[in-house]
Residue frames relative to the residue before (quaternion, step in Angstrom):
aa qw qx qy qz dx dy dz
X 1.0000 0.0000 0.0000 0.0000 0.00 0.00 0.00
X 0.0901 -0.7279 0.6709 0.1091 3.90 -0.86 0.77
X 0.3561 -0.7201 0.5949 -0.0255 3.27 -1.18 1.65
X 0.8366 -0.1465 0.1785 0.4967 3.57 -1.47 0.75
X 0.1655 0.7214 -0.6701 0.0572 3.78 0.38 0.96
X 0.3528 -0.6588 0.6539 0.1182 3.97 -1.40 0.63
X 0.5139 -0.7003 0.4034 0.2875 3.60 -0.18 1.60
X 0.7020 0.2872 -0.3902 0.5219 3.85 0.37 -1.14
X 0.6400 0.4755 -0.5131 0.3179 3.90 0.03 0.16
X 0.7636 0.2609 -0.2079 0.5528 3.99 1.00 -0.40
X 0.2391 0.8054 -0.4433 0.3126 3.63 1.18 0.36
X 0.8487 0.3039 -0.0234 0.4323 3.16 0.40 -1.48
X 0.6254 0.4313 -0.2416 0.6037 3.47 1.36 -0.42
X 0.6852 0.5446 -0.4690 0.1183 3.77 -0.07 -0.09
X 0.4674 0.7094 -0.3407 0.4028 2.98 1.01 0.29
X 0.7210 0.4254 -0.1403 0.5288 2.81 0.88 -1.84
X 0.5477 0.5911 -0.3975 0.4389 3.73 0.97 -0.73
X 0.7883 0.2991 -0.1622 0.5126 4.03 0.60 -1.20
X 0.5570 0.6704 -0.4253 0.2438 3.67 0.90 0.00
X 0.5929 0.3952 -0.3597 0.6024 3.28 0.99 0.67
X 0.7077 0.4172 -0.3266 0.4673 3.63 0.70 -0.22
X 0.6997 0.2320 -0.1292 0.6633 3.52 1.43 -0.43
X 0.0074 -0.7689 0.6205 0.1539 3.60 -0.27 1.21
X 0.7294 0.4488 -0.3743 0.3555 3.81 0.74 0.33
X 0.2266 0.8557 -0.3150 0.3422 2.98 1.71 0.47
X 0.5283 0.6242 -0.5294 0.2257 3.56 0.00 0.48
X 0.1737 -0.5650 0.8035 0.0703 3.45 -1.62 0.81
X 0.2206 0.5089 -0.8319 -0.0182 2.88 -2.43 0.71
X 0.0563 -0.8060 0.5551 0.1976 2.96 -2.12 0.17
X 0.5540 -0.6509 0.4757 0.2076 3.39 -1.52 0.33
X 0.2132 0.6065 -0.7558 -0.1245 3.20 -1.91 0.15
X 0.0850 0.7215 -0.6649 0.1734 3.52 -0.81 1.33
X 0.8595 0.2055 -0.0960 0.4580 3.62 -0.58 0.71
X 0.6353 -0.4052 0.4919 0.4362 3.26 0.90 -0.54
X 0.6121 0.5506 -0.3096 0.4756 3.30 1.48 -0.08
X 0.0304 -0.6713 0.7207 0.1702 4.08 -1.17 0.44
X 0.1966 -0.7320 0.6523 0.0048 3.16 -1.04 0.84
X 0.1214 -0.7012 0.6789 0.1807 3.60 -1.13 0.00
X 0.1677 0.8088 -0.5628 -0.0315 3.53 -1.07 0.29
X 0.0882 -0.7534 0.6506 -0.0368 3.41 -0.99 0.94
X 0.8593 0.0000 -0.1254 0.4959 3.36 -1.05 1.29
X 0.6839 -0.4669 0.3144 0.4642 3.19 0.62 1.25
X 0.7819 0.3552 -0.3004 0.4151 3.83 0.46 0.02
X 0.4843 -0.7163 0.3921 0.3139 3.86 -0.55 1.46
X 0.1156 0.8958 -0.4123 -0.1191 3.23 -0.47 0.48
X 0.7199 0.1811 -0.2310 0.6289 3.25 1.19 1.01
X 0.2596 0.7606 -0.5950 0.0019 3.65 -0.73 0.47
X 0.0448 0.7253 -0.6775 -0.1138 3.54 -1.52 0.02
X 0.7796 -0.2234 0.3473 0.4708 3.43 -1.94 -0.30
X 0.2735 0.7740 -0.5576 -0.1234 3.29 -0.90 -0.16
X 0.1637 -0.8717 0.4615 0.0197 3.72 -0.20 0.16
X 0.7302 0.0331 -0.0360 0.6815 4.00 -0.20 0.80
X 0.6492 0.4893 -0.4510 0.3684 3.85 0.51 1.03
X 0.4832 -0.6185 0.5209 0.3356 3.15 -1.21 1.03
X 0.7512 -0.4015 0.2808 0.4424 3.50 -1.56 -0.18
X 0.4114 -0.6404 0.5323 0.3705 4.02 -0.74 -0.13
X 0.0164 -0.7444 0.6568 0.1191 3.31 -1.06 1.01
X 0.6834 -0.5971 0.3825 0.1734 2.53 -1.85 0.29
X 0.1714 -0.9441 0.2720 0.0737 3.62 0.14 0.83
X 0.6791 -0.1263 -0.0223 0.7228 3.09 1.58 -0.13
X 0.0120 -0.6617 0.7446 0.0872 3.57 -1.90 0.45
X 0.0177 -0.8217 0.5678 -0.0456 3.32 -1.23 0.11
X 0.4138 -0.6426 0.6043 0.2250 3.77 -0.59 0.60
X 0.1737 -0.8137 0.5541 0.0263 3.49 -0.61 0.80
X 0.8007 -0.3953 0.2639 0.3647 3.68 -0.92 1.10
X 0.7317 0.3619 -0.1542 0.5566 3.64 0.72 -1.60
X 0.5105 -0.5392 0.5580 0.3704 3.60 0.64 0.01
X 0.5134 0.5045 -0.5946 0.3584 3.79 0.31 0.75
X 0.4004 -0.7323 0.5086 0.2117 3.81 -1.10 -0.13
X 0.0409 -0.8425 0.5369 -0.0156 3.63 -0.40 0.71
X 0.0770 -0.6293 0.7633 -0.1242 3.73 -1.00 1.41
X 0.2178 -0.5443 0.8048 -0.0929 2.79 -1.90 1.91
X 0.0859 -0.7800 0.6183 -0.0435 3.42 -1.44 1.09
X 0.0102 0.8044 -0.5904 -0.0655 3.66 -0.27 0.64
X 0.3188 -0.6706 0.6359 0.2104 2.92 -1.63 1.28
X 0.2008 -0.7097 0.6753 0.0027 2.88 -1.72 1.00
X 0.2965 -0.7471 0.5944 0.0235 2.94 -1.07 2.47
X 0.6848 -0.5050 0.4799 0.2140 2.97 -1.87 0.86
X 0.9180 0.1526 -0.1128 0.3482 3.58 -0.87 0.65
X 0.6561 -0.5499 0.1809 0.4842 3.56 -0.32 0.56
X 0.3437 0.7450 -0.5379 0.1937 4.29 0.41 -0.66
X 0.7012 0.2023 0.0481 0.6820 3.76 1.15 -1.62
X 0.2109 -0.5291 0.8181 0.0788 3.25 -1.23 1.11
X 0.8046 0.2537 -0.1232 0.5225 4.04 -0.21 1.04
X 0.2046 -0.6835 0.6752 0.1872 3.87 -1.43 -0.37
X 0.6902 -0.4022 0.4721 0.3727 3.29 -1.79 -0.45
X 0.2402 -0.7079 0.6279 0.2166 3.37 -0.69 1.25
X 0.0121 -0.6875 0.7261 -0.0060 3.29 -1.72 0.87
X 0.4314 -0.8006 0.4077 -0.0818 2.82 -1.30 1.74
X 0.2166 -0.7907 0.5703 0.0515 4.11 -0.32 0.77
X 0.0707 0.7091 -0.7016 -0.0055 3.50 -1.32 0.39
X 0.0047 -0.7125 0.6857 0.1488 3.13 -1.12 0.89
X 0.6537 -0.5935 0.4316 0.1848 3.52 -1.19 0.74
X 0.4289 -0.6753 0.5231 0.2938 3.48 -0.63 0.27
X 0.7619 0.0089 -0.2085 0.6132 3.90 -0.69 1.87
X 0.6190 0.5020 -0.4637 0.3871 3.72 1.03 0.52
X 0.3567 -0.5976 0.6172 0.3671 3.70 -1.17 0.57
X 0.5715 0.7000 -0.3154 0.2896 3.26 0.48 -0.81
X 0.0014 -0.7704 0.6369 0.0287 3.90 -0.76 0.61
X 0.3333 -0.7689 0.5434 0.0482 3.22 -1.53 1.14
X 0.1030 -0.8015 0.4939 0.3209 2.84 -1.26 0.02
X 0.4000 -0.8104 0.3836 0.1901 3.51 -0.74 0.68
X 0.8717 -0.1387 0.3203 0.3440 3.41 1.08 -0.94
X 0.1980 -0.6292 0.7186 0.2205 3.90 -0.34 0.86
X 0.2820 -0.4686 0.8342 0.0713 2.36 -2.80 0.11
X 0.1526 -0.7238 0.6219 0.2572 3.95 -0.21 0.31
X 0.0362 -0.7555 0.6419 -0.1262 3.44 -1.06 1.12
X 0.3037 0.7496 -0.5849 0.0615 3.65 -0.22 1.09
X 0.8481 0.1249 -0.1300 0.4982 4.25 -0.40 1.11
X 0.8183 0.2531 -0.3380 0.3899 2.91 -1.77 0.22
X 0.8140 -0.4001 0.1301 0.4006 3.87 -1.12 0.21
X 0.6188 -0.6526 0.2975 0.3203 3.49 -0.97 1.32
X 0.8351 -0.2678 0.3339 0.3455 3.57 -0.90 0.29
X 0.0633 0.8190 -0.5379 -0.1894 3.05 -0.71 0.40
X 0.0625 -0.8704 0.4705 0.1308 4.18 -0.41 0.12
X 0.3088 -0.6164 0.7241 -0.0205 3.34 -0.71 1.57
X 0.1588 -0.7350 0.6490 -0.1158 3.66 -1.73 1.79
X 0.0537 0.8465 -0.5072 0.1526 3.61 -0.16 1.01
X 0.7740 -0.2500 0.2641 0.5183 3.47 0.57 1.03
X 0.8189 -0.3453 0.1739 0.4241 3.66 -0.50 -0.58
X 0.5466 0.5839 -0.2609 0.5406 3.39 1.90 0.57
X 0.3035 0.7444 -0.5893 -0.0800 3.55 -0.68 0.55
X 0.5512 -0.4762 0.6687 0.1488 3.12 -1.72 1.00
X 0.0852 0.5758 -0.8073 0.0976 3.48 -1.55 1.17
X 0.1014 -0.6926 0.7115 -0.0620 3.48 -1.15 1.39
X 0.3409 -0.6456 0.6834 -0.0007 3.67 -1.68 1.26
X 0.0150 0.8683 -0.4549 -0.1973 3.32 0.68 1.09
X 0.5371 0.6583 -0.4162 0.3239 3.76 0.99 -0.57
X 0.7190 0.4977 -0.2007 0.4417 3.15 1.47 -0.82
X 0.1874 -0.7408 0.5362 0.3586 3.15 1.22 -1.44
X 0.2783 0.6936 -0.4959 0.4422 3.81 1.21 0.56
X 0.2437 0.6719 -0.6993 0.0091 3.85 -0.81 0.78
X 0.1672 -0.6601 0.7319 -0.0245 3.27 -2.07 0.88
X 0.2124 -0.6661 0.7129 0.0538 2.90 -1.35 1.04
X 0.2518 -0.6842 0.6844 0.0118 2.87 -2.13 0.77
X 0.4098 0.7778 -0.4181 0.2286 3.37 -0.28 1.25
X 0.6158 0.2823 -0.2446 0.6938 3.87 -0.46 0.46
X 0.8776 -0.1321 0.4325 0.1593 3.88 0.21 0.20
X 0.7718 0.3633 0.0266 0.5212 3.15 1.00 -1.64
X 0.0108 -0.7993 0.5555 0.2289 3.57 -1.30 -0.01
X 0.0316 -0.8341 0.5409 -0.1040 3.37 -0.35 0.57
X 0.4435 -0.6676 0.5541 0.2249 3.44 -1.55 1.45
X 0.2501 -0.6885 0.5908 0.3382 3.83 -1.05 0.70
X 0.7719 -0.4681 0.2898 0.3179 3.28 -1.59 0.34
C-alpha cells in the first residue's frame, strides 16, 4: 500500500524505483513545436498544443489492486502564474497493450498533490484547495 505520497518526493525516483520490476517500462516526454507529448513504451500516447510549457513529468505510477496500471503526468507551465499544471491521468488495463486516458485534474499552487493507494482505489487530495478525487473502476470523480 503507498500512503499520502507528495509528488516532488516520488517524481524523480519512479522510474528508477520500477525499472527492474518493469523491463518494458519506459516513459519520456516532449515539447517540440508547441507540441507536449507523452510517451510510454516507445509509443506516443497523448499529445496536444502546448505553448510556454516545460516538458510534462511524471508524477506518480502505481500498480493497482486489479492488476491494471495507472500514470499521472503534470504539465509544467512556464513562468511563475502556476506553481504546478493540470494533472492528467492514464490507465492501462490488465492484458491490454493499450493505454488510456481517463482525465485531468486542474492543479494551479500551493502544496503538490497528495495520493493515498488502497488496492484498486486511489485517493488524490488538493490540499491548498481541499478538493479530493478519486480514481477507481476506470472512472474519476470529485468527492463531495
Amino acid at each position: 500500500m503507498l500512503n499520502l505520497l507528495n509528488a516532488d518526493e516520488i517524481s524523480a525516483s519512479i522510474q528508477e524505483t520500477f525499472k527492474g520490476a518493469f523491463s518494458t517500462f519506459s516513459v519520456s516526454t516532449n515539447v517540440k513545436s508547441d507540441q507536449c507529448s507523452i510517451t510510454i513504451n516507445d509509443k506516443v500516447i497523448y499529445q496536444r498544443e502546448c505553448e510556454y510549457e516545460y516538458e510534462p513529468r511524471l508524477v506518480f505510477y502505481a500498480p493497482l489492486g486489479n492488476w491494471n496500471e495507472i500514470w499521472i503526468f503534470q504539465d509544467v507551465p512556464m513562468g511563475n502564474a502556476c506553481d504546478g499544471g493540470t494533472l492528467r491521468i492514464f490507465e492501462r488495463i490488465n492484458g491490454e497493450n493499450k493505454i488510456h486516458y481517463r482525465g485531468e485534474i486542474d492543479f494551479c499552487g500551493g502544496p503538490n498533490p497528495s495520493f493515498e493507494l488502497k488496492r484498486n482505489t486511489l485517493k488524490i487530495t488538493d490540499e491548498y484547495s481541499g478538493r479530493t478525487y478519486v480514481f477507481q473502476q476506470s472512472k474519476l470523480g470529485q468527492t463531495p
